[in-house]
C-alpha positions as CSV (number, residue, x, y, z in Angstrom):
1,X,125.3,-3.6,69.0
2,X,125.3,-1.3,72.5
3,X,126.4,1.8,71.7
4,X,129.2,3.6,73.9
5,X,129.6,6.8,75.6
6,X,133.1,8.0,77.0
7,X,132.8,10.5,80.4
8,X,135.2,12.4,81.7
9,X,135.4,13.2,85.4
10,X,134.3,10.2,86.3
11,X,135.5,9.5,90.0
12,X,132.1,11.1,91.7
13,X,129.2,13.6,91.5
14,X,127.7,14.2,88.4
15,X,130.7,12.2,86.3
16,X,130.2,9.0,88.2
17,X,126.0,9.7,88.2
18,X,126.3,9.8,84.2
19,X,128.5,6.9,84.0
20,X,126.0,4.7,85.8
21,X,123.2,6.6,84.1
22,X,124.2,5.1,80.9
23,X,125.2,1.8,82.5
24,X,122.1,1.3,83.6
25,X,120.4,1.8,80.1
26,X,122.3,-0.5,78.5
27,X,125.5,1.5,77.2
28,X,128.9,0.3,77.2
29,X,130.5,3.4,79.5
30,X,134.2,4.6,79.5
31,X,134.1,6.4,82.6
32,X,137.7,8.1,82.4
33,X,139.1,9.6,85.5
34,X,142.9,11.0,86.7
35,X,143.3,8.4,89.3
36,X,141.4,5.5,88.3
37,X,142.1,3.7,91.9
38,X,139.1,5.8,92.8
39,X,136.7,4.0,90.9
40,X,135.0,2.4,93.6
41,X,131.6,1.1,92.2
42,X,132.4,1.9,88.7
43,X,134.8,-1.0,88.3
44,X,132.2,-3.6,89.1
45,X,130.0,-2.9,87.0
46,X,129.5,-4.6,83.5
47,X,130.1,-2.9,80.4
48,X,132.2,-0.8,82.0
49,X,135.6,0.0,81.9
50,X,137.7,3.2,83.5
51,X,140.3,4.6,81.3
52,X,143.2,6.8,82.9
53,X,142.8,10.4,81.7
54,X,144.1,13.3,83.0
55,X,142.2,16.4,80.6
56,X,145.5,18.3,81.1
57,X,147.8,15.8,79.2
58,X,147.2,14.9,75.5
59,X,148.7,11.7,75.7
60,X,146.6,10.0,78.4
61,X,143.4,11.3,76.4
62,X,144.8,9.7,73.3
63,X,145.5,6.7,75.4
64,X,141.9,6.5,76.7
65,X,140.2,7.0,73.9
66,X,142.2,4.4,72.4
67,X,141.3,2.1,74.7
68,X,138.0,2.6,74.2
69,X,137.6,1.9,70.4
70,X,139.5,-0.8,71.6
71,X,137.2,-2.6,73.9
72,X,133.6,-1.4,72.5
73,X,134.7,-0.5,68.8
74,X,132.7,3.0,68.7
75,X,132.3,6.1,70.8
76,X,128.8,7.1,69.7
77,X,128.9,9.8,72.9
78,X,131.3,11.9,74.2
79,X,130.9,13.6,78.3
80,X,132.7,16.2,78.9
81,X,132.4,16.5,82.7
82,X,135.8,17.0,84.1
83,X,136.7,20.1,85.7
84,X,136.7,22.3,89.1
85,X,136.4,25.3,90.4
86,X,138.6,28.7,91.4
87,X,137.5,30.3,94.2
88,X,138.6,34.0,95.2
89,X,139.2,38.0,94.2
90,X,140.5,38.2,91.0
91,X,143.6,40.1,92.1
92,X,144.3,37.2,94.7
93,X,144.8,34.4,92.4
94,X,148.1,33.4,91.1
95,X,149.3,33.1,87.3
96,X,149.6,29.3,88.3
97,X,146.2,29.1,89.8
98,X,144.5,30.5,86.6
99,X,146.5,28.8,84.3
100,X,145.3,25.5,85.6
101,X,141.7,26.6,85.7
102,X,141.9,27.5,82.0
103,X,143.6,24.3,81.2
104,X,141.4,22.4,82.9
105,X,137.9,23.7,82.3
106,X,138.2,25.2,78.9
107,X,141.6,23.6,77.3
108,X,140.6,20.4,78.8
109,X,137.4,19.7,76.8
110,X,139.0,21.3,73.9
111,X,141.9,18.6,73.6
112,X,139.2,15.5,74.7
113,X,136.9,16.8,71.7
114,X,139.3,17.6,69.2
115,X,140.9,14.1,70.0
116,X,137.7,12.0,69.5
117,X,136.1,14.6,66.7
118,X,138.6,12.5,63.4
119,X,136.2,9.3,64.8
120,X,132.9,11.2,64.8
121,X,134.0,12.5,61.2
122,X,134.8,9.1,60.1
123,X,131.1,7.8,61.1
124,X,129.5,10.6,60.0
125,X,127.5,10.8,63.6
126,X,128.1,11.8,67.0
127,X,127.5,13.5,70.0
128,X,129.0,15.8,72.5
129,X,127.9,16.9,75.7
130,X,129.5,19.5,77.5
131,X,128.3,20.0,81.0
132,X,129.1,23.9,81.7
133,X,126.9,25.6,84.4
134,X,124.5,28.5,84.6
135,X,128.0,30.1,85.7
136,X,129.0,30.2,81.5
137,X,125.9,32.3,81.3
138,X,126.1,34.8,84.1
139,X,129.0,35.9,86.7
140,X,129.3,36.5,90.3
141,X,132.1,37.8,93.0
142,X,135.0,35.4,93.6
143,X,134.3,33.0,90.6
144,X,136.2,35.2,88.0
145,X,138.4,32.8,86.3
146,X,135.6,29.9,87.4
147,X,133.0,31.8,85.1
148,X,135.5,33.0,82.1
149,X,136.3,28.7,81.9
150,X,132.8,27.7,81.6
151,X,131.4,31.1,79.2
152,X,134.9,29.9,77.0
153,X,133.3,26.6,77.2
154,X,129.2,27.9,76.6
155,X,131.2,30.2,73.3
156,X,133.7,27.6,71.9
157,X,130.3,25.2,71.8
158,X,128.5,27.3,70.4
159,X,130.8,27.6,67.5
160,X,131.2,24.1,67.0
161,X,127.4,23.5,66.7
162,X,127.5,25.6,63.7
163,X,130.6,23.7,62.3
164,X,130.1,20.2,63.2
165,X,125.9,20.3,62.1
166,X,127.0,19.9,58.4
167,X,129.3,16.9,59.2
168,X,126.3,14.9,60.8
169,X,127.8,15.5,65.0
170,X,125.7,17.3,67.5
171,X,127.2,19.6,70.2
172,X,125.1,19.9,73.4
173,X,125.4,22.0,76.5
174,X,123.9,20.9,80.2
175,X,124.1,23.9,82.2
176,X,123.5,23.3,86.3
177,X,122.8,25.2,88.8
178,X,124.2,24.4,92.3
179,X,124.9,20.6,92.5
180,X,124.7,19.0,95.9
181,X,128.5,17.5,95.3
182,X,132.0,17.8,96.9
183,X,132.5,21.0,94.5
184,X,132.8,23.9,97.2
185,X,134.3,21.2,99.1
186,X,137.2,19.2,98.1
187,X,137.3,19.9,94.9
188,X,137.6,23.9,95.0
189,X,140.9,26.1,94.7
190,X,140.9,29.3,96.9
191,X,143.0,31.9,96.0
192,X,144.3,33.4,99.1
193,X,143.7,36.7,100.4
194,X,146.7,38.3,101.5
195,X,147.1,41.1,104.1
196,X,147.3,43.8,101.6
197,X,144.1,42.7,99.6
198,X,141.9,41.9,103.1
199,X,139.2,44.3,101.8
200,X,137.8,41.5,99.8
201,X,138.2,39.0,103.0
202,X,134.6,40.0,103.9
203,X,132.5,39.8,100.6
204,X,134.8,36.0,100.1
205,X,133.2,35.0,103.3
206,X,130.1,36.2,102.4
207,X,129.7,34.5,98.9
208,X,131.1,31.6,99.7
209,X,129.1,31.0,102.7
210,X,125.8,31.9,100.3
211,X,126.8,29.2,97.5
212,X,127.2,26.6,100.6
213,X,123.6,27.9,102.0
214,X,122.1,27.6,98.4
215,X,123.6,24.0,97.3
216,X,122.5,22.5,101.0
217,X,119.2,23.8,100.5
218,X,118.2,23.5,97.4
219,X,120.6,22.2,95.2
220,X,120.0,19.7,92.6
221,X,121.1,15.9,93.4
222,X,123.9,15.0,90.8
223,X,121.5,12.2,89.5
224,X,119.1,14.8,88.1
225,X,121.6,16.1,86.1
226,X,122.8,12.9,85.3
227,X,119.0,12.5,84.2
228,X,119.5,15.4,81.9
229,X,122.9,14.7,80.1
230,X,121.4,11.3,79.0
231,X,118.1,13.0,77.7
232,X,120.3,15.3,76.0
233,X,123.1,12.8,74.6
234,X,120.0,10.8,73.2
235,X,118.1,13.1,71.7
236,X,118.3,13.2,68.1
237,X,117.1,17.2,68.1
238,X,119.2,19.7,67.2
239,X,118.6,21.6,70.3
240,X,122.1,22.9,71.8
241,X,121.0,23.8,75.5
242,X,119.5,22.1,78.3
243,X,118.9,23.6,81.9
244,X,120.6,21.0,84.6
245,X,117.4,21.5,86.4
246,X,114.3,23.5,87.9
247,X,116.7,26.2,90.0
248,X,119.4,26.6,86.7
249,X,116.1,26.8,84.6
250,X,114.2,30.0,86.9
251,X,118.4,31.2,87.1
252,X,118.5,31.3,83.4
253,X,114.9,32.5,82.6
254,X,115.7,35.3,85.1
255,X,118.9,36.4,82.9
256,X,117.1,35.7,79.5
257,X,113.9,38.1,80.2
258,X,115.3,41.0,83.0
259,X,117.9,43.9,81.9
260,X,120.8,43.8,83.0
261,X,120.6,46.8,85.6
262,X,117.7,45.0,87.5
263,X,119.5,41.1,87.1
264,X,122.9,42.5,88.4
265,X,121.6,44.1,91.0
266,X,119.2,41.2,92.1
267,X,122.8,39.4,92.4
268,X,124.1,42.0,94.4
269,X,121.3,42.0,96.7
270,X,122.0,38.0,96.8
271,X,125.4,37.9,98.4
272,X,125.1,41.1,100.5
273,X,123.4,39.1,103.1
């Protein structure tokens, strides 16, 4: 029997990579998405079927994940992918703004885990992969709320590895660098800078033009992290994190093995250009 995998974030870069990924290798996929209208390859595929899911609301993730056992029987994998990014000073963002981050990137993946985790416990097996980014393990200007999402995400794993190793289900973490996708694009909220908080407009333009510089350059292709979520999700080692790839593992090496006086400042020196 195939097994299945359920992804969330399905509707393009790295969601829709892993969703073929697995395809491709034989799995029957639930590649979930908010607007499933946007599944414009996906929904030709075999073995495939795209479940509504909006990570925000509890009853369309019950709903999908129904729909899932329905169709394949299991969900031997669980994705995590869904999720955007807040971009802006800390002081310009609204209550609304960082509420939905929170929701989305953090509370999101809580409520799709805890959901599926009474059918892992059933089985006695199981898998989750949560795909975070080097941004859960270090911080820099303008993503405030992005990072404190994905290092809630990178803590609230980590916990669960401890807790859900006894009960036979493996927690897993896939930690990018900068992914050449729509992120910085379409799919990031800016905070706005208002008159009275312009001192920051300079240091925005600067970081955010960077992160653009860096991702055209030499970002990662969402297939190679595709490539690493499905080593990961198939791995039967208890190993909890996996680098996205080369530039997240020389990121993460860099913040492992340097103090923190000469690692901040390297970052400094980074987006003062």
């Amino acid at each position: 029997m195939a097994k299945s995998v359920l992804v969330t974030g399905s509707s393009s870069g790295i969601g829709k990579e892993v969703a073929m990924m697995f395809q491709r290798n034989g799995w029957n996929v639930a590649a979930s998405m908010r607007q499933p209208s946007r599944a414009v390859d996906l929904d030709r595929l075999d073995h495939m079927i795209i479940p509504q899911m909006d990570v925000t609301n509890e009853a369309t993730i019950q709903k999908a994940i129904k729909q899932t056992l329905k169709e394949f029987g299991q969900i031997d994998v669980l994705v995590n992918n869904a999720g955007y990014g807040l971009f802006g000073p800390a002081e310009a963002a609204t209550e609304e703004q960082i509420a939905r981050q929170m929701e989305t990137n953090f509370l999101g993946t809580v409520r799709v885990i805890r959901a599926v985790l009474p059918h892992f416990r059933e089985r006695g097996t199981g898998t989750i992969v949560n795909v975070t980014s080097v941004a859960g393990r270090l911080s820099s200007p303008m993503q405030s709320y992005y990072n404190a999402s994905k290092w809630a995400v990178e803590g609230f794993s980590e916990a669960l590895y401890h807790e859900l190793r006894p009960l036979g289900i493996r927690v897993k973490l896939v930690e990018p660098g900068p992914v050449r996708t729509d992120f910085l694009g379409r799919s990031l909220d800016m905070a706005k800078i208002e008159k009275d908080l312009s001192v920051y407009q300079s240091l925005s333009e600067r970081v955010l033009g960077k992160l653009r510089e860096m991702t055209e350059t030499s970002g990662a292709s969402p297939l190679q992290v595709a490539q690493v979520v499905y080593r990961a999700a198939t791995s039967r080692s208890w190993r909890l994190r996996y680098a996205g790839d080369k530039n997240a593992r020389l990121i993460l090496l860099g913040r492992r093995l340097l103090p923190d006086v000469i690692f901040l400042g390297i970052l400094r020196s980074v987006f003062s250009k």
